[in-house]
C-alpha positions in Angstrom: 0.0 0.0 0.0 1.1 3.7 -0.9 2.6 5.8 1.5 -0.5 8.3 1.4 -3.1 6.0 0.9 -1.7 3.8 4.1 -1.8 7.5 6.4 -5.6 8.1 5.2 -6.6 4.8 5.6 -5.1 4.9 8.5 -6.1 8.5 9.6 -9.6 8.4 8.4 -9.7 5.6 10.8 -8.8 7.7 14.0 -10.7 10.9 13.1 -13.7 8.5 12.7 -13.0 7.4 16.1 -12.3 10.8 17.9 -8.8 9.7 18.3 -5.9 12.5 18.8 -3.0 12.1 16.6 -0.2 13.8 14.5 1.2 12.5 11.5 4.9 13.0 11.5 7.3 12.5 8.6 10.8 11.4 8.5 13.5 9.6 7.0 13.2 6.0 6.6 14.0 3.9 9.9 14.2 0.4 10.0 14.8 -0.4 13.3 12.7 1.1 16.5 16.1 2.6 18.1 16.5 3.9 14.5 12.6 5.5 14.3 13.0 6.7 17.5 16.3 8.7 17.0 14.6 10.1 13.6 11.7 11.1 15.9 13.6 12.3 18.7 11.7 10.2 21.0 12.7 7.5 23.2 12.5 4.2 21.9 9.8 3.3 24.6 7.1 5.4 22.9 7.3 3.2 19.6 5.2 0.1 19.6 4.8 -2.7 17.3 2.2 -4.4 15.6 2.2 -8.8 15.9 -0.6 -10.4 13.7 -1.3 -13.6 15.9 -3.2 -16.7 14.4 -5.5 -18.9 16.4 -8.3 -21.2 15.7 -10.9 -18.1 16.1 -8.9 -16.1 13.0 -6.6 -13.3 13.4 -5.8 -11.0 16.2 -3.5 -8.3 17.0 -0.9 -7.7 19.6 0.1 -4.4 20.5 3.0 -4.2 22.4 6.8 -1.8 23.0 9.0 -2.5 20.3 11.6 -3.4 22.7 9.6 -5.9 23.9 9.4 -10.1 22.8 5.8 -11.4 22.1 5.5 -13.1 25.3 3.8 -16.3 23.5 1.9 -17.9 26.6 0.0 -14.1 27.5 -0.6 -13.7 23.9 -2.6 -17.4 23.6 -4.1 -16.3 27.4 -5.1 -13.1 25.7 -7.0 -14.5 22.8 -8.2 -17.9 24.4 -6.6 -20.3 22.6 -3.6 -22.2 24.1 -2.3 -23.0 20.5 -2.5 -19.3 19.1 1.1 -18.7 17.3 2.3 -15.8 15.4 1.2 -15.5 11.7 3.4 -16.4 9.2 4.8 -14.1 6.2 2.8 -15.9 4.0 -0.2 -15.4 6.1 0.1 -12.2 6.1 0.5 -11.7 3.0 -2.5 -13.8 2.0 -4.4 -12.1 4.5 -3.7 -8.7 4.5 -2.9 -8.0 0.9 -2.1 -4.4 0.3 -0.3 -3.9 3.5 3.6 -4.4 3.9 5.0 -7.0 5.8 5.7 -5.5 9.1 3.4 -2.4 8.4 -0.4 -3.3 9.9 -1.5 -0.1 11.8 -2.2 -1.6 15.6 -6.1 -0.5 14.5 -8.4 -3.5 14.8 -11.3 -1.8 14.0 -9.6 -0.9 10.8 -8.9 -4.6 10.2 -12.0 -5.9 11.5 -9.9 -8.3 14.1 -9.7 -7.7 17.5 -6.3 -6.0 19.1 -4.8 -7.2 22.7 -2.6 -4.3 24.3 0.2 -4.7 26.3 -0.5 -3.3 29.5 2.4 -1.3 29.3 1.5 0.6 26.3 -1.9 1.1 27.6 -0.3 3.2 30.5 1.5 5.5 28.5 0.0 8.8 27.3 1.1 9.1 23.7 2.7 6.2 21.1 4.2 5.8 18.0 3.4 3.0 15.5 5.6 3.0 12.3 3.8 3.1 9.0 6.2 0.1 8.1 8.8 -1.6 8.8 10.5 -3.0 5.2 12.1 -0.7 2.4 10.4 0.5 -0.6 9.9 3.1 -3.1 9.1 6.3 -0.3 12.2 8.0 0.8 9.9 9.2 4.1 7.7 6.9 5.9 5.1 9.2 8.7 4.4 7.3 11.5 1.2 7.9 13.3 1.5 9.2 16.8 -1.6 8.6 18.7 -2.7 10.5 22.7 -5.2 8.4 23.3 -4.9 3.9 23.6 -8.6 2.7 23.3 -8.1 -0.8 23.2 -8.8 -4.5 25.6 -5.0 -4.6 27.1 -4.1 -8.6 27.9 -4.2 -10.5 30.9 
């Protein structure tokens, strides 16, 4: 998906919502340490976006981008003790039109639901990285949201 077509699909999403946010461009990053710095944030504001798979369908987890998908929370979360992380081709099957490593955490956007760290629920503003793999856009906006509206996990 296009660069401006993924920030208004995106956008549109959160002003239909009543969800603060700012749209800010910069340089490429490729790592969270790396979006952060091109942000001048600290890396504890950016969070990530995990597509998990379990016998319901898809869900989303939400959590720092410092942080490792805690498996056993994630299949607590979505009640299923065999829920694993989607696989690239999954994704791309699934969620055509969206880079790998690029869903927006929005699951209402998606029509799956989204589990939310804890952590990232308690902070006040986050980041979330338009994507997270190279292409054709020299700038990639992130979408930096005041407001976390979603179930956090167990």
């Amino acid at each position: 998906m296009e660069g401006v077509a993924f920030v208004s699909l995106v956008t549109d999403q959160l002003q239909r919502q009543g969800v603060p946010f700012e749209v800010i461009p910069h340089p490429r990053a490729m790592t969270s340490v790396d979006e952060a710095g091109a942000l001048g944030i600290v890396v504890d504001e950016v969070v990530k976006t995990l597509v998990l798979d379990a016998a319901s369908g898809h869900a989303l987890a939400v959590l720092p981008a410092t942080r490792r998908l805690d498996t056993k929370v994630a299949q607590q979360a979505v009640g299923d003790r065999h829920a694993r992380l989607a696989s690239e081709d999954e994704l791309t099957r699934d969620f055509a039109g969206f880079e790998l490593g690029g869903l927006p955490p929005l699951g209402s956007l998606l029509a799956i639901p989204v589990f939310v760290d804890p952590d990232v629920m308690a902070r006040e503003t986050s980041c979330s990285p338009r994507e997270a793999r190279p292409s054709q856009s020299e700038f990639e906006p992130p979408i930096s949201s005041t407001a976390n509206r979603s179930p956090s996990w167990p």
